[in-house]
C-alpha angles and dihedrals in degrees: 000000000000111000114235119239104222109221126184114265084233087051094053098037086050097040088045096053085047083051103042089034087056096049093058091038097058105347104210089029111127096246132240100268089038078123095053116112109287104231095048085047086055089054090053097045086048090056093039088053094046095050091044091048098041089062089055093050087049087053094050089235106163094240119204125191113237152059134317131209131195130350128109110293121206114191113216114221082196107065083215114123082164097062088061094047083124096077097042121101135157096297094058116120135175122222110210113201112177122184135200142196130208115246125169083344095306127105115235129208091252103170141328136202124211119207126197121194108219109231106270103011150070090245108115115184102221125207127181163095111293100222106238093275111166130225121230126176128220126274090001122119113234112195117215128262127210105228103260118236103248128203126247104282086256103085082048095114090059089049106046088041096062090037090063089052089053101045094046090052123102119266100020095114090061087063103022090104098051108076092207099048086048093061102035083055101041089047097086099043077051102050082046106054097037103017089180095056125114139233093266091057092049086054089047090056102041092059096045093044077063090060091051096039090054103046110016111029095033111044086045090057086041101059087038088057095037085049083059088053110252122146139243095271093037078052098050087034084063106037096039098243140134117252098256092055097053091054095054095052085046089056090040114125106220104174090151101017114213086246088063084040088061095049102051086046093055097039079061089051101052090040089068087047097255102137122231 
């Protein structure tokens, strides 16, 4: 019987709006905790699954296990299928896909997509967890990381919090895809921020600074610069990325960008008196 990681309810309900939010945001993307520990992501994708399941089944919508291809898929930034019941009818099917990922030999829930078909079309509205899939781009030589030891989630709004400040400082993108000049250049904002803080937490920082500095920081200073009117190689000139990569910051659709992720986060937080 597999032993059940107990996780706080504010952990899960923070981690799972990072998660839900991800999969509108950039669906197929690998999401912003894909680094947390496996087998406490599996509890939050579990709880994600059963909340998003349990609003087909109230809306008596016949439900299948599988994986759909083709059709027009719309990607809800509200994880709501009750709020479009309107433009359900009897023809109306859901289409479940669950991935996993293999972690010390067993496979692990890492991510799922439900898919909903409207009533007399081919338009599903599609809700979900993207698994931690990675981007590479082509030609260019990706070195390979050692999984980091992560804390309990926790200490994850310390975490997220100074990873924010990193990833939105200048020069971070130049050094966001090279795991030791990272962490040599988020060490001191560390140091600053939580100056008690120890090596495993630096590490902890500096690779989910990446994930904010990827889909939140860079394609918002991508668009700006691409608003004044510079082009794809001035962009990637600026931000010290390759071409590809600023294209796709530049395509990049941010209706609810991860830095206003992180405010309204904190404002909860200090609305229940925790202190940033």
């Amino acid at each position: 019987m597999q032993e059940k990681i107990e996780v706080a309810t504010d952990d899960i309900e923070t981690i799972l709006r990072f998660m839900l939010g991800f999969y509108h945001i950039n669906e197929g993307a690998p999401d912003d905790l894909c680094s947390i520990e496996p087998a406490h992501r599996e509890r939050v994708v579990e709880t994600g699954l059963a909340r998003i399941t349990a609003q087909v089944a109230k809306l008596s919508i016949p439900c299948v296990e599988g994986k759909l291809r083709g059709g027009s898929h719309v990607f809800l930034n509200d994880p709501n299928l009750e709020a479009h019941k309107a433009l359900y009818g009897p023809a109306t099917i859901c289409v479940l896909e669950k991935h996993t990922a293999q972690h010390d030999d067993r496979a692990l829930l890492d991510g799922f997509e439900v898919k909903v078909k409207l009533e007399g079309s081919d338009t599903w509205l599609c809700v979900g967890i993207s698994p931690t899939a990675v981007f590479e781009d082509e030609g260019e030589e990706h070195e390979e990381e050692e999984p980091a030891m992560l804390p309990p989630p926790s200490t994850m709004h310390d975490i997220n919090r100074v990873a924010v400040i990193a990833a939105s400082a200048g020069g971070f993108g130049v050094v966001a895809r090279n795991r030791e000049l990272r962490a040599d250049f988020v060490r001191p904002i560390a140091q600053s921020e939580l100056p008690e803080s120890e090596e495993s937490i630096t590490q902890a920082i500096a690779q989910q600074a990446v994930t904010f500095w990827e889909f939140g920081v860079g394609p918002m200073r991508a668009k700006e610069l691409k608003s004044s009117g510079k082009k794809i190689a001035e962009i990637a000139e600026a931000l010290g990325i390759t071409k590809q990569r600023a294209e796709r910051a530049v395509g990049m659709e941010m209706k609810l960008t991860l830095i206003e992720k992180m405010a309204e986060y904190q404002a909860k937080k200090e609305q229940k008196g925790i202190a940033p």
